[in-house]
PDB file of N, H, CA, C and O in Angstrom:
ATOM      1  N   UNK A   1      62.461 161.077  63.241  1.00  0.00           N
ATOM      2  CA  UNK A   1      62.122 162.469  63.134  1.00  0.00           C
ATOM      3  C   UNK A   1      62.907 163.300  64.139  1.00  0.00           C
ATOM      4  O   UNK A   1      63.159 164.453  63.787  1.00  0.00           O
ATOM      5  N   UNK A   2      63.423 162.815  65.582  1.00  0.00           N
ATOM      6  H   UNK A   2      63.219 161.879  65.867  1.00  0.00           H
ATOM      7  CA  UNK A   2      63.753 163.290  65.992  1.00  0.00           C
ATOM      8  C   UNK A   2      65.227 163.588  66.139  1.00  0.00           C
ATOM      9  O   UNK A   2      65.744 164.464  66.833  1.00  0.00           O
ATOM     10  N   UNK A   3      65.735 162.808  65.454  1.00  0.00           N
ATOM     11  H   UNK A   3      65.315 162.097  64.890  1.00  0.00           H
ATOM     12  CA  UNK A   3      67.442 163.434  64.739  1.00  0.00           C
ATOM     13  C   UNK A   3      67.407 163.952  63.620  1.00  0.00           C
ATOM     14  O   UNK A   3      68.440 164.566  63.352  1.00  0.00           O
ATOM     15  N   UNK A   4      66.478 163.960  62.687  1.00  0.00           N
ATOM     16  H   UNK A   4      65.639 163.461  62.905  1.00  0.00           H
ATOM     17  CA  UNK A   4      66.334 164.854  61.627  1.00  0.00           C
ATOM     18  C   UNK A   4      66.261 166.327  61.949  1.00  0.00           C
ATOM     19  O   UNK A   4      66.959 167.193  61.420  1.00  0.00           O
ATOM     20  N   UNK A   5      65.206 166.544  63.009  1.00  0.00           N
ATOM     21  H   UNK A   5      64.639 165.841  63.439  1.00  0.00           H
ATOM     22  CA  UNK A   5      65.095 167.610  63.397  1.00  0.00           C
ATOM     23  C   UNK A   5      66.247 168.239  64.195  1.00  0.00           C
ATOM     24  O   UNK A   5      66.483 169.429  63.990  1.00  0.00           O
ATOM     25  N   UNK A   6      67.141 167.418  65.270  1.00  0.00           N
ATOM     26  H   UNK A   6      66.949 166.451  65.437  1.00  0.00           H
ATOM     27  CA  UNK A   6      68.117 168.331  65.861  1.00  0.00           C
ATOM     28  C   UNK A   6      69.554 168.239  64.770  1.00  0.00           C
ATOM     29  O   UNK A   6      70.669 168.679  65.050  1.00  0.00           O
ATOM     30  N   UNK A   7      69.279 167.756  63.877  1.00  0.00           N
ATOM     31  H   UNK A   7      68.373 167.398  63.649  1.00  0.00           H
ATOM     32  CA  UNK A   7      70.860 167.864  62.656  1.00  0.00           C
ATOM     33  C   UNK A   7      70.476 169.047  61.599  1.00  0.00           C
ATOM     34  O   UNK A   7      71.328 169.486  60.826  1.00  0.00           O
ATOM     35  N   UNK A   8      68.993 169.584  61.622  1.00  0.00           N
ATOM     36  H   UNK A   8      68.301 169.227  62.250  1.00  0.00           H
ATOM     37  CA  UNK A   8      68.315 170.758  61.082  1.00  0.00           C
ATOM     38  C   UNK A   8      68.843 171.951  61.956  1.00  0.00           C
ATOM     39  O   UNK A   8      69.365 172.813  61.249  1.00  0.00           O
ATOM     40  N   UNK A   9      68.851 172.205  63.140  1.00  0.00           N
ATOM     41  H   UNK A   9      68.427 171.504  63.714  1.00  0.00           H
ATOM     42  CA  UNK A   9      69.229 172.915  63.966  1.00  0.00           C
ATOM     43  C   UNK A   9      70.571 173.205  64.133  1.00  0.00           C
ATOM     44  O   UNK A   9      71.084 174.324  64.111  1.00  0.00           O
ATOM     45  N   UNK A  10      71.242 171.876  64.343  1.00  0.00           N
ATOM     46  H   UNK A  10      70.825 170.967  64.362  1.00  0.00           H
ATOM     47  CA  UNK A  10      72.813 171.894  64.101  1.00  0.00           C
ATOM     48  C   UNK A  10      73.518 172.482  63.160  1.00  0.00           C
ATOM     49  O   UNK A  10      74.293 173.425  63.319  1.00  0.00           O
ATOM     50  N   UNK A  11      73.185 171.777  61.895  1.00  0.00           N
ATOM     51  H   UNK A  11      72.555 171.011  61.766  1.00  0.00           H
ATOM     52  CA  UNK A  11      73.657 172.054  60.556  1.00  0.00           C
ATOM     53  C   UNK A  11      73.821 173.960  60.731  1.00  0.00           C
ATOM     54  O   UNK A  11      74.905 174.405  60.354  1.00  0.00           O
ATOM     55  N   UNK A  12      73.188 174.590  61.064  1.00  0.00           N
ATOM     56  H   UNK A  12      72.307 174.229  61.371  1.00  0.00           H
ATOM     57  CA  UNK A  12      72.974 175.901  60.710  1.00  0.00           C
ATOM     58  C   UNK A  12      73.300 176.895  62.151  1.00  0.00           C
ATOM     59  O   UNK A  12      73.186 178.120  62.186  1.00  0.00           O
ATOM     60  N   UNK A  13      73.723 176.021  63.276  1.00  0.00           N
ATOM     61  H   UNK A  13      73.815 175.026  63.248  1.00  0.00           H
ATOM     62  CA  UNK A  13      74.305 176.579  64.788  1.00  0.00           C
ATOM     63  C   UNK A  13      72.898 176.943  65.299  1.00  0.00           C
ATOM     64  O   UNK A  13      73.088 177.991  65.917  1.00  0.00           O
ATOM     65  N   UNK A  14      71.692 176.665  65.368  1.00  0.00           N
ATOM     66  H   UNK A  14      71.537 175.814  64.867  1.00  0.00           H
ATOM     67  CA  UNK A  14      70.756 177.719  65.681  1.00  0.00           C
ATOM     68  C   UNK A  14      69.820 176.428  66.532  1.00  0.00           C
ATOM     69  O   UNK A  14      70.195 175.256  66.524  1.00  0.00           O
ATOM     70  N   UNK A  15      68.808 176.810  67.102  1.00  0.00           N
ATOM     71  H   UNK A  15      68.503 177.762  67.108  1.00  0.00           H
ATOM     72  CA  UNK A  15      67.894 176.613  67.649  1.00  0.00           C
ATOM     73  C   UNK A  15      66.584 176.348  67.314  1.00  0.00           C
ATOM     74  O   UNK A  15      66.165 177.349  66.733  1.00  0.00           O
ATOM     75  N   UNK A  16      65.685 175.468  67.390  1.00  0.00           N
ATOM     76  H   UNK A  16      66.025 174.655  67.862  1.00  0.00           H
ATOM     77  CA  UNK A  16      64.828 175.449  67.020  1.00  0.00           C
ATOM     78  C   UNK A  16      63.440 175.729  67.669  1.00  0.00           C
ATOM     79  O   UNK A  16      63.077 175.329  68.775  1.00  0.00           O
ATOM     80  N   UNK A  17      62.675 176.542  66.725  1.00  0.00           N
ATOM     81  H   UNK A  17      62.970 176.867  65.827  1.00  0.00           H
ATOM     82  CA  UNK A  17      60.921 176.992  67.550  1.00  0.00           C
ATOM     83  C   UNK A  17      60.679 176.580  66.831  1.00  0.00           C
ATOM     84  O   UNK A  17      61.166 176.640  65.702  1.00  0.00           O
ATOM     85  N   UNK A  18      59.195 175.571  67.502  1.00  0.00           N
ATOM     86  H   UNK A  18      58.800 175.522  68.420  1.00  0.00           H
ATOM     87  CA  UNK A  18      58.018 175.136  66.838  1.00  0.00           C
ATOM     88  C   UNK A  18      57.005 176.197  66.405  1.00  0.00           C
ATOM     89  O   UNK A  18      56.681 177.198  67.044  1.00  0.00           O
ATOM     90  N   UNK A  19      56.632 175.865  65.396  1.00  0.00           N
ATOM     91  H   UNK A  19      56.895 175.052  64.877  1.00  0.00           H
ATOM     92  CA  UNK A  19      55.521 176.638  64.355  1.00  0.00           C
ATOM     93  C   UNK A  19      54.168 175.800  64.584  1.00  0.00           C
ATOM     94  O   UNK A  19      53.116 176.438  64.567  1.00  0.00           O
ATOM     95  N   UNK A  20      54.136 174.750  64.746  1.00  0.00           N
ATOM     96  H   UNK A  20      54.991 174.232  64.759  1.00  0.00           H
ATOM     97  CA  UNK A  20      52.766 174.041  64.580  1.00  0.00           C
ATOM     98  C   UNK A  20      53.047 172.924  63.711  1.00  0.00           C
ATOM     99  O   UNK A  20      53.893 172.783  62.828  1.00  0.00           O
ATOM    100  N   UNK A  21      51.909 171.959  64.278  1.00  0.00           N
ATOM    101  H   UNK A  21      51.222 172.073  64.995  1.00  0.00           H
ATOM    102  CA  UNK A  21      51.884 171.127  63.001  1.00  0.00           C
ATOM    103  C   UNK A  21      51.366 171.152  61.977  1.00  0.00           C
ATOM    104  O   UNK A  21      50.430 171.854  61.594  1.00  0.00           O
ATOM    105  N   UNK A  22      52.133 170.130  61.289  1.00  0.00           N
ATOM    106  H   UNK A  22      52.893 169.560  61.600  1.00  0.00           H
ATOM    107  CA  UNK A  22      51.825 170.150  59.154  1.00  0.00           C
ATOM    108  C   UNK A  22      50.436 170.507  58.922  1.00  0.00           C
ATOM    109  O   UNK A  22      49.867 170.876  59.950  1.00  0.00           O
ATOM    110  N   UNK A  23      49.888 170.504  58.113  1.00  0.00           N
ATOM    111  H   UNK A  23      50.350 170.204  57.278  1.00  0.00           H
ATOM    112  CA  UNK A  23      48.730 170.241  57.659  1.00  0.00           C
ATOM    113  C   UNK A  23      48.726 169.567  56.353  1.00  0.00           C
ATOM    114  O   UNK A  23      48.264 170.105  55.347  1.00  0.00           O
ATOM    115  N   UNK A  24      49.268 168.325  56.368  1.00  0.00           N
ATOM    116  H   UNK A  24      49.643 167.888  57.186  1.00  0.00           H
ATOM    117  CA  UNK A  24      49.693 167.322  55.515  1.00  0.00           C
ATOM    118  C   UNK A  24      48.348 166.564  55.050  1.00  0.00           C
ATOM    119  O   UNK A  24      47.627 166.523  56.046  1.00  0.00           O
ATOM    120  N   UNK A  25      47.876 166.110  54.247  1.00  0.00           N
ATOM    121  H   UNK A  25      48.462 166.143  53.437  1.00  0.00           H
ATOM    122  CA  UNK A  25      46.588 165.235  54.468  1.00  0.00           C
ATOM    123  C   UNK A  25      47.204 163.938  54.321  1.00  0.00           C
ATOM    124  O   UNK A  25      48.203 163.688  53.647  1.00  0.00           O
ATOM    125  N   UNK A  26      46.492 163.103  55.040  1.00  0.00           N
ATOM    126  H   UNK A  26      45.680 163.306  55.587  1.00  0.00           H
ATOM    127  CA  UNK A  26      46.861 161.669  55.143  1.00  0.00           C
ATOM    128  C   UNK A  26      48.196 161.372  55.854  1.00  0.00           C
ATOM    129  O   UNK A  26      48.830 160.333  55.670  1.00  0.00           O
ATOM    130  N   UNK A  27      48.591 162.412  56.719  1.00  0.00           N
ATOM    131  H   UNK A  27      48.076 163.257  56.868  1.00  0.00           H
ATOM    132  CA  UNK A  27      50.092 162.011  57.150  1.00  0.00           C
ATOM    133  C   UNK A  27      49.474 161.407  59.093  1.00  0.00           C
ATOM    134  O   UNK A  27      48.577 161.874  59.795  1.00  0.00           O
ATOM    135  N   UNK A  28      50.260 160.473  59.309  1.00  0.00           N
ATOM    136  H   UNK A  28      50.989 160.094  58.739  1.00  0.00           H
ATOM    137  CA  UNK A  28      50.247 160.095  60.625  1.00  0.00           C
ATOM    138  C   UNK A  28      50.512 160.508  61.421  1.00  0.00           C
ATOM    139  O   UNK A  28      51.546 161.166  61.535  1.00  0.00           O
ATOM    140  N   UNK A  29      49.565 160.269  62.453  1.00  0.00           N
ATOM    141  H   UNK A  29      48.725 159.734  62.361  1.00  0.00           H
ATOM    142  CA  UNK A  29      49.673 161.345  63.574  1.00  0.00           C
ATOM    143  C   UNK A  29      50.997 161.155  64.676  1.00  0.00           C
ATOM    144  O   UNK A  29      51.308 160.083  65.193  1.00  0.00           O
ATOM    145  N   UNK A  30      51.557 162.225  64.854  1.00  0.00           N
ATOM    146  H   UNK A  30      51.303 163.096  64.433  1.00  0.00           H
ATOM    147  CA  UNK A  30      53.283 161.720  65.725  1.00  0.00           C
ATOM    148  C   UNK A  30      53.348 163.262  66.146  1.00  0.00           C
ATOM    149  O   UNK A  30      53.081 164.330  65.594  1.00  0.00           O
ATOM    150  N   UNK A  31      53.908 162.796  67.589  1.00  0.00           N
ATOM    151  H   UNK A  31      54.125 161.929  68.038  1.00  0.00           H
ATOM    152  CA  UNK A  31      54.344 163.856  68.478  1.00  0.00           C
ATOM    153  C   UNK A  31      54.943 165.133  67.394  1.00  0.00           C
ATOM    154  O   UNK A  31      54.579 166.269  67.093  1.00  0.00           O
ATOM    155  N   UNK A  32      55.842 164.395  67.099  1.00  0.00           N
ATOM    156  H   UNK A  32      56.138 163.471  67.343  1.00  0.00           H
ATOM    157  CA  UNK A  32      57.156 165.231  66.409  1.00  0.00           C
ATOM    158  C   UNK A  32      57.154 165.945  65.047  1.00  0.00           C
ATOM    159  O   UNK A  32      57.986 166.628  64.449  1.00  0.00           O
ATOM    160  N   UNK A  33      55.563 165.415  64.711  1.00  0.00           N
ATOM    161  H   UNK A  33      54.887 164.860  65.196  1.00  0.00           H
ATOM    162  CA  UNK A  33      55.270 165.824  63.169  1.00  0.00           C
ATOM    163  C   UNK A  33      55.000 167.471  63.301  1.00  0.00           C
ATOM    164  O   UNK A  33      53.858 167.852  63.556  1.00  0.00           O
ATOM    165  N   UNK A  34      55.982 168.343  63.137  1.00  0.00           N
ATOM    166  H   UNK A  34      56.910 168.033  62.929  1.00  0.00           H
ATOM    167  CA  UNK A  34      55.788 169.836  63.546  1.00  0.00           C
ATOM    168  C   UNK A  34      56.704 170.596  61.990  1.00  0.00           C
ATOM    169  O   UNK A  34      57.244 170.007  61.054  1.00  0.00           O
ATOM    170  N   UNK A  35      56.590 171.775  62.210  1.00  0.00           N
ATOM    171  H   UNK A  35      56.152 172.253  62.971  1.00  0.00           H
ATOM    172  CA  UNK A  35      56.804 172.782  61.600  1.00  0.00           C
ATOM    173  C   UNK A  35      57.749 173.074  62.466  1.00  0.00           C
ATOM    174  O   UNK A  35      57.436 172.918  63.647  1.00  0.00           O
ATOM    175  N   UNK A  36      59.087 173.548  62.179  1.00  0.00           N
ATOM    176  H   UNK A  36      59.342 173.674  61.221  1.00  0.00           H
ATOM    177  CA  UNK A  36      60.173 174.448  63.060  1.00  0.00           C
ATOM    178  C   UNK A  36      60.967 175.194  62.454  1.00  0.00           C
ATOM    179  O   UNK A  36      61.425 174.730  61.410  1.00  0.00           O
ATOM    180  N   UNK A  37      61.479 176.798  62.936  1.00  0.00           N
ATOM    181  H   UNK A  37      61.107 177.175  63.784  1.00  0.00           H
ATOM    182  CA  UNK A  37      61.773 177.859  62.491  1.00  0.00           C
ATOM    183  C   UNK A  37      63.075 177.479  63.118  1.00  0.00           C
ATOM    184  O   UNK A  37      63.089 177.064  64.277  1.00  0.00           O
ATOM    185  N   UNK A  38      64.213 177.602  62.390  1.00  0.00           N
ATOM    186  H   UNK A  38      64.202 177.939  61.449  1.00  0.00           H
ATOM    187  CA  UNK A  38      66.101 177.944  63.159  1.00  0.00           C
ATOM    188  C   UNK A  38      66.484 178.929  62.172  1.00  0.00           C
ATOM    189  O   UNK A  38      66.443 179.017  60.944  1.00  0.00           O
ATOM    190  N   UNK A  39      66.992 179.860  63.452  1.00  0.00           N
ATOM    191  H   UNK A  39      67.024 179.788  64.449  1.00  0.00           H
ATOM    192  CA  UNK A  39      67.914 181.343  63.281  1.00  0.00           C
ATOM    193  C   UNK A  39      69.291 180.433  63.723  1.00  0.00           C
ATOM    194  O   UNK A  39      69.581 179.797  64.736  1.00  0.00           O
ATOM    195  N   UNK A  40      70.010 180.715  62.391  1.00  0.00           N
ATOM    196  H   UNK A  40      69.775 181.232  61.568  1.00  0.00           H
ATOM    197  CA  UNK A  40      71.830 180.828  63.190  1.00  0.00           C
ATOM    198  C   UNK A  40      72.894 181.034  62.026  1.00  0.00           C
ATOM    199  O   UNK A  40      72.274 181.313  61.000  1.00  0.00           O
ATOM    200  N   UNK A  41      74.127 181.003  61.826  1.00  0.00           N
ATOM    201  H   UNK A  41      74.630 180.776  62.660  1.00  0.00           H
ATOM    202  CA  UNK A  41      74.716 181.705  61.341  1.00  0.00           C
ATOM    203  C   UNK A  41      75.693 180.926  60.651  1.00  0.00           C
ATOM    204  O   UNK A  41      76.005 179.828  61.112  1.00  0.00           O
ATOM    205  N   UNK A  42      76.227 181.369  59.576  1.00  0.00           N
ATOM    206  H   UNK A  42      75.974 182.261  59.201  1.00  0.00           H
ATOM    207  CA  UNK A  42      76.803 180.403  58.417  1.00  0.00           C
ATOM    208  C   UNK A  42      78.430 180.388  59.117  1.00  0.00           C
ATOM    209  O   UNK A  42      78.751 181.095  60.073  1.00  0.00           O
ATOM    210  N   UNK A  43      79.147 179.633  58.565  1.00  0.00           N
ATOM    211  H   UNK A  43      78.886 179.059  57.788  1.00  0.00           H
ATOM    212  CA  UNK A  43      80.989 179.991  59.073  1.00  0.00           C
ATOM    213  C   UNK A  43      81.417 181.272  58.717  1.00  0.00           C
ATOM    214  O   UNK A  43      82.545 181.487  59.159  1.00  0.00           O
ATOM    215  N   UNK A  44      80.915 182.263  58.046  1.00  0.00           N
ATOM    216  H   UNK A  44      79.998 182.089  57.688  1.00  0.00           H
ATOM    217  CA  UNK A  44      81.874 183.300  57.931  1.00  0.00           C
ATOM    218  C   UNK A  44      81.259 184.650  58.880  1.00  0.00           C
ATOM    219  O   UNK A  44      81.650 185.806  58.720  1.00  0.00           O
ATOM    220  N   UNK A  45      79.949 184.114  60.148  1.00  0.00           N
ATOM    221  H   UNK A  45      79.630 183.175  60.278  1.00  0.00           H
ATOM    222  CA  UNK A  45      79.226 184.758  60.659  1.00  0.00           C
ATOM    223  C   UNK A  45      77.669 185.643  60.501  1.00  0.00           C
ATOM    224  O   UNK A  45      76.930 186.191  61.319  1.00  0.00           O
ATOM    225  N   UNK A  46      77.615 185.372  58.378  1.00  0.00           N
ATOM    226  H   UNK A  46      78.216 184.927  57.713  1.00  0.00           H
ATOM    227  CA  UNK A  46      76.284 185.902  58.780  1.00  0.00           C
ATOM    228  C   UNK A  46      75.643 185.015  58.785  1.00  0.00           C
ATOM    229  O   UNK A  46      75.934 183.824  58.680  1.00  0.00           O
ATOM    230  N   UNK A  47      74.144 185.810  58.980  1.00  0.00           N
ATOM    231  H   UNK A  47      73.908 186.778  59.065  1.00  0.00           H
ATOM    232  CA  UNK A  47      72.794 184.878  59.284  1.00  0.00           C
ATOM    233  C   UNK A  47      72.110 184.127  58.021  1.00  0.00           C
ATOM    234  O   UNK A  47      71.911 184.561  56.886  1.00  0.00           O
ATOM    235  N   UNK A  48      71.823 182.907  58.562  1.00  0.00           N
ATOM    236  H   UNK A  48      71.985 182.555  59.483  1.00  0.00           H
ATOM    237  CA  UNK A  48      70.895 182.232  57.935  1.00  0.00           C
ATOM    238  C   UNK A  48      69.533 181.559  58.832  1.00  0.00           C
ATOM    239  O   UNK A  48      69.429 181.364  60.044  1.00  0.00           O
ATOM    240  N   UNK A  49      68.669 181.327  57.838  1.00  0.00           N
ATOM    241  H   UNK A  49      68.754 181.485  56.854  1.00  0.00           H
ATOM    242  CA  UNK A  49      67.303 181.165  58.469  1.00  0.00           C
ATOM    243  C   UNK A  49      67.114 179.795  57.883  1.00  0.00           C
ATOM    244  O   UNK A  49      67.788 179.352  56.952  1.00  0.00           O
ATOM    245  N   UNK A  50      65.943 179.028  58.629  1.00  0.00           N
ATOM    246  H   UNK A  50      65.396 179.388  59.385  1.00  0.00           H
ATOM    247  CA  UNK A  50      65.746 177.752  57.663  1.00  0.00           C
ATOM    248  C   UNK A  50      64.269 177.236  58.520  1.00  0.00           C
ATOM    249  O   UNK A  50      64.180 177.228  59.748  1.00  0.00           O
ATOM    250  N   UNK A  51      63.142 176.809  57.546  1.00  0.00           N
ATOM    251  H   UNK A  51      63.215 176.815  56.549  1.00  0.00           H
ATOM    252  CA  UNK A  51      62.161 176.418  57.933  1.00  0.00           C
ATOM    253  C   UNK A  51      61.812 175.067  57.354  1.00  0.00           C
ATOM    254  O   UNK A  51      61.564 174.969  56.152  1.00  0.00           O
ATOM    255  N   UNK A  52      61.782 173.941  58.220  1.00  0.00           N
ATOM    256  H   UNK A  52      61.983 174.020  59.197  1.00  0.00           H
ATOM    257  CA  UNK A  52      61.747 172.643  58.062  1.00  0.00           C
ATOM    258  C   UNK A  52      60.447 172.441  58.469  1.00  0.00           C
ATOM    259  O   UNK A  52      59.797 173.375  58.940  1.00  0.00           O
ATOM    260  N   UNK A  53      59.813 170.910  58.295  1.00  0.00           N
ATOM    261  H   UNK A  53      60.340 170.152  57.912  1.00  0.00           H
ATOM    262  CA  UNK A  53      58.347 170.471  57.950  1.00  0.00           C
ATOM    263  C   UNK A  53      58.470 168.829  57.846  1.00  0.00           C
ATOM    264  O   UNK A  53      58.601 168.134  56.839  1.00  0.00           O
ATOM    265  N   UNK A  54      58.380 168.433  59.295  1.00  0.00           N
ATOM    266  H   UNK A  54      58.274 168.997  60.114  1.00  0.00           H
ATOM    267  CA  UNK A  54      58.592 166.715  59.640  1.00  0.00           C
ATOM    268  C   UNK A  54      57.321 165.811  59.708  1.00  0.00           C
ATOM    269  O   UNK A  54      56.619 165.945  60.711  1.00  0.00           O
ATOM    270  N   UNK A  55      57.001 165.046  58.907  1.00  0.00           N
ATOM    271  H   UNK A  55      57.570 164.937  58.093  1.00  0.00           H
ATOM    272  CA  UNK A  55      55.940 164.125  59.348  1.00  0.00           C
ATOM    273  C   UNK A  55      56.245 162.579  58.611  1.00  0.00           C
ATOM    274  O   UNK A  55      57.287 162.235  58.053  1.00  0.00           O
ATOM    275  N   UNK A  56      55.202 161.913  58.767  1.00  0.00           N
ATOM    276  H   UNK A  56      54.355 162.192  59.220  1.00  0.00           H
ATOM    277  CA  UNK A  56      55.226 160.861  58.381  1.00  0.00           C
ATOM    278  C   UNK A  56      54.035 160.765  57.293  1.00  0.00           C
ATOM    279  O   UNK A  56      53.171 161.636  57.193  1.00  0.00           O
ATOM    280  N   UNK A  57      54.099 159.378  56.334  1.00  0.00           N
ATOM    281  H   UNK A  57      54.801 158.670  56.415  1.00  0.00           H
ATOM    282  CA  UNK A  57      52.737 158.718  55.765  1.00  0.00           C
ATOM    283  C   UNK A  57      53.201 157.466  56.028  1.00  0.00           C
ATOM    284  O   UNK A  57      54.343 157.024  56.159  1.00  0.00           O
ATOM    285  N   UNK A  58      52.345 157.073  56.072  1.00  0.00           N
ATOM    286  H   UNK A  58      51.418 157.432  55.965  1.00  0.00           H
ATOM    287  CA  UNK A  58      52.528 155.140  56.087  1.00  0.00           C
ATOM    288  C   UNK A  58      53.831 154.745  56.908  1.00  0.00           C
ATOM    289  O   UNK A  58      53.808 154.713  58.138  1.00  0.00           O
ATOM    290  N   UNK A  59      54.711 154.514  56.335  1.00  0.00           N
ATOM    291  H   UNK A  59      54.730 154.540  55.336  1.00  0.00           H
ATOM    292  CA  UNK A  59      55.842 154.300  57.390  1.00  0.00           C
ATOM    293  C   UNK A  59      56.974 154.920  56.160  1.00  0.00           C
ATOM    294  O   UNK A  59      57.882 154.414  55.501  1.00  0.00           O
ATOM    295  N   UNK A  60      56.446 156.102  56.253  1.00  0.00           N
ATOM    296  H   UNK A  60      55.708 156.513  56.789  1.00  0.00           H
ATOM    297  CA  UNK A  60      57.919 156.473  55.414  1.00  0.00           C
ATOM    298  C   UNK A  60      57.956 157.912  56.604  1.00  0.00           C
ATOM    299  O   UNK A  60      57.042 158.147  57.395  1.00  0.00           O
ATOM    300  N   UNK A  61      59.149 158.682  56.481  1.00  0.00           N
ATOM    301  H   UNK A  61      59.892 158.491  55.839  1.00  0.00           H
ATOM    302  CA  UNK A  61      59.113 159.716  56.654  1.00  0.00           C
ATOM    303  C   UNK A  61      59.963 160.924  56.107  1.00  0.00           C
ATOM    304  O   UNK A  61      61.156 160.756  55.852  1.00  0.00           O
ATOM    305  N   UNK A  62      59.450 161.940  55.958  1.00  0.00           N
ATOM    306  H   UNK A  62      58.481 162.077  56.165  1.00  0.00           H
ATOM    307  CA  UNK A  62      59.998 163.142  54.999  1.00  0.00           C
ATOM    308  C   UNK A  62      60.296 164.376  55.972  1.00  0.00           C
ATOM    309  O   UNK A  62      60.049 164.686  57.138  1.00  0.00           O
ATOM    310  N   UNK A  63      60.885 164.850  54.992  1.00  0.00           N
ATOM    311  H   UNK A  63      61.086 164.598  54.045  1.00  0.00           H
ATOM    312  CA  UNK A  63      61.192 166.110  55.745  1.00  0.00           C
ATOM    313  C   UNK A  63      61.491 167.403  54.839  1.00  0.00           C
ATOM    314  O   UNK A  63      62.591 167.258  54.306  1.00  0.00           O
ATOM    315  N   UNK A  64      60.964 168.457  54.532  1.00  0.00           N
ATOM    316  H   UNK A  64      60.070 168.575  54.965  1.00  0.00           H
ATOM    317  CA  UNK A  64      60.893 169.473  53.393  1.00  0.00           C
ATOM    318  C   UNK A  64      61.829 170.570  54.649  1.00  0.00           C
ATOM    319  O   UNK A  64      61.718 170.860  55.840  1.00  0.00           O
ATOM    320  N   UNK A  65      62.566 170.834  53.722  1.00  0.00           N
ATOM    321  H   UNK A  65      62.656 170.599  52.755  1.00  0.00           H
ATOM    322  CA  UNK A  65      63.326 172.602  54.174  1.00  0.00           C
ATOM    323  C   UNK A  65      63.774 173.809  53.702  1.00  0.00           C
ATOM    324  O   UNK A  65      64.651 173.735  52.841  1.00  0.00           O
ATOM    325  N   UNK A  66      63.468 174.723  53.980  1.00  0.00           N
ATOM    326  H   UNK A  66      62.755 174.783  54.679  1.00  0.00           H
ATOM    327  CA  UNK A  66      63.489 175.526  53.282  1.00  0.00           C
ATOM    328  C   UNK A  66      64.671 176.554  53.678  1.00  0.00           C
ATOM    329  O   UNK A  66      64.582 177.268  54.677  1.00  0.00           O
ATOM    330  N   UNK A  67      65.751 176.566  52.837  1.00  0.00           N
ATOM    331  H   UNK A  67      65.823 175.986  52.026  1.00  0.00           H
ATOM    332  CA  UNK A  67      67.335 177.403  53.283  1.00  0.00           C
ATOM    333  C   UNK A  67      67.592 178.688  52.853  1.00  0.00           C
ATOM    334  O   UNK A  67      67.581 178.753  51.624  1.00  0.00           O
ATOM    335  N   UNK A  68      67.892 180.073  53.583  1.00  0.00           N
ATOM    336  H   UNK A  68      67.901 180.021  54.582  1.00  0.00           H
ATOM    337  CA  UNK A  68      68.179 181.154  52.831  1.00  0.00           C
ATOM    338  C   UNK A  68      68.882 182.290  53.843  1.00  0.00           C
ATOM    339  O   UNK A  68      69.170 182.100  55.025  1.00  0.00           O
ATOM    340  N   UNK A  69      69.061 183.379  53.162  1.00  0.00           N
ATOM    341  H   UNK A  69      68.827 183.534  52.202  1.00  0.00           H
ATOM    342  CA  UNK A  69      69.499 184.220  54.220  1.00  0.00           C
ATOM    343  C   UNK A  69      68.516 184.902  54.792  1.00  0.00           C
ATOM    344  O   UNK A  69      68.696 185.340  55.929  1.00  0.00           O
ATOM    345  N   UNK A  70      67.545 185.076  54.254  1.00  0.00           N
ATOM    346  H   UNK A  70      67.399 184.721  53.331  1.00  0.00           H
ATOM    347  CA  UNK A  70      66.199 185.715  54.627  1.00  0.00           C
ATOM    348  C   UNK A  70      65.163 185.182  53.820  1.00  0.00           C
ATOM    349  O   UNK A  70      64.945 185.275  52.612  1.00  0.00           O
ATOM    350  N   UNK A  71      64.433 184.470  54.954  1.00  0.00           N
ATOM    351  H   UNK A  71      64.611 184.394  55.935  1.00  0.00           H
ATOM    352  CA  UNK A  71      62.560 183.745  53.891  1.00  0.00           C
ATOM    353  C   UNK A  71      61.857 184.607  54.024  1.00  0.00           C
ATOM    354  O   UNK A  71      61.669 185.151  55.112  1.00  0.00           O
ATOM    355  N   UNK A  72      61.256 184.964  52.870  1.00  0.00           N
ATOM    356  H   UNK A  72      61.408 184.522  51.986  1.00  0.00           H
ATOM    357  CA  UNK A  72      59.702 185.399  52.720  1.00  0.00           C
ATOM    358  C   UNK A  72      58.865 184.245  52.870  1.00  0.00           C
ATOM    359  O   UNK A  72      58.576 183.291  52.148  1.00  0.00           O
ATOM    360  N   UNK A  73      58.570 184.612  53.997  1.00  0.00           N
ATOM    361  H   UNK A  73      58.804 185.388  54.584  1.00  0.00           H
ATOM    362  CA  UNK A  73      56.725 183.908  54.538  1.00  0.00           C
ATOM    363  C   UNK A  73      55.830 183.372  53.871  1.00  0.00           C
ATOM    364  O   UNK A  73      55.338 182.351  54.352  1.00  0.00           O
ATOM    365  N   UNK A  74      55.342 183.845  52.614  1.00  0.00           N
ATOM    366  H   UNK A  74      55.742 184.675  52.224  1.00  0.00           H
ATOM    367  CA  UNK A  74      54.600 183.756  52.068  1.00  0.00           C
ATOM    368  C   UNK A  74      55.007 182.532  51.122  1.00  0.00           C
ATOM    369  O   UNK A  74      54.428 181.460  50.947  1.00  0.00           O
ATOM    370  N   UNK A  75      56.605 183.212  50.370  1.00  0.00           N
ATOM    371  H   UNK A  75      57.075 184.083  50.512  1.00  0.00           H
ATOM    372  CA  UNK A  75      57.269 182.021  49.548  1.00  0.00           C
ATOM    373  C   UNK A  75      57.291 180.425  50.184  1.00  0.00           C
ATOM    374  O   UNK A  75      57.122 179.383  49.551  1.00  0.00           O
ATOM    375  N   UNK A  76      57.583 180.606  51.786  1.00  0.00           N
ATOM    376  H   UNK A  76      57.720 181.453  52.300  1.00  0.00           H
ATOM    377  CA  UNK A  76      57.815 179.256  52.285  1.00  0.00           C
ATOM    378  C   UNK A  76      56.232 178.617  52.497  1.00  0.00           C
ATOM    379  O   UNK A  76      56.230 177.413  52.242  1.00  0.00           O
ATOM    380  N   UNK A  77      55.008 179.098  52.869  1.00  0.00           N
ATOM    381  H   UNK A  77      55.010 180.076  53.076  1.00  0.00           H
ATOM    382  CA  UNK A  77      53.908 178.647  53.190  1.00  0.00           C
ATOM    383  C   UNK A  77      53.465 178.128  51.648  1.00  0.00           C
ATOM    384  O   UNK A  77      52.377 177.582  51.470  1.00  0.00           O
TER     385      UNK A  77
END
């Protein structure tokens, strides 16, 4: 989870803030199982946004993201 999450950040030049964790049912409990928001900017300079969603079940682990130039909130929740 935790190179998933900083190649999420990378991929897009930006930084990542935690949102909270999932509210996954049945997913295992892990430090790293969080929600994170990255602002940063495509190669030709504008902005892109991206909201990713890391946890585990059993021993698998996933990761949902959501890519755009601007998210609506509502669309990503």
């Amino acid at each position: 989870m935790q190179r998933l999450r900083a190649l999420t950040a990378e991929n897009i030049g930006g930084t990542e803030t935690v949102m909270g964790a999932p509210p996954v049912p049945g997913m295992e409990p892990h430090p790293l199982a969080e929600r994170i928001a990255v602002i940063g900017k495509r190669a030709d300079g504008s902005a892109i946004e991206a909201q990713a969603l890391f946890f585990a079940k059993d021993t698998v682990v996933y990761q949902v993201t959501v890519v755009g130039s601007r998210l609506d909130a509502e669309a990503v929740d």
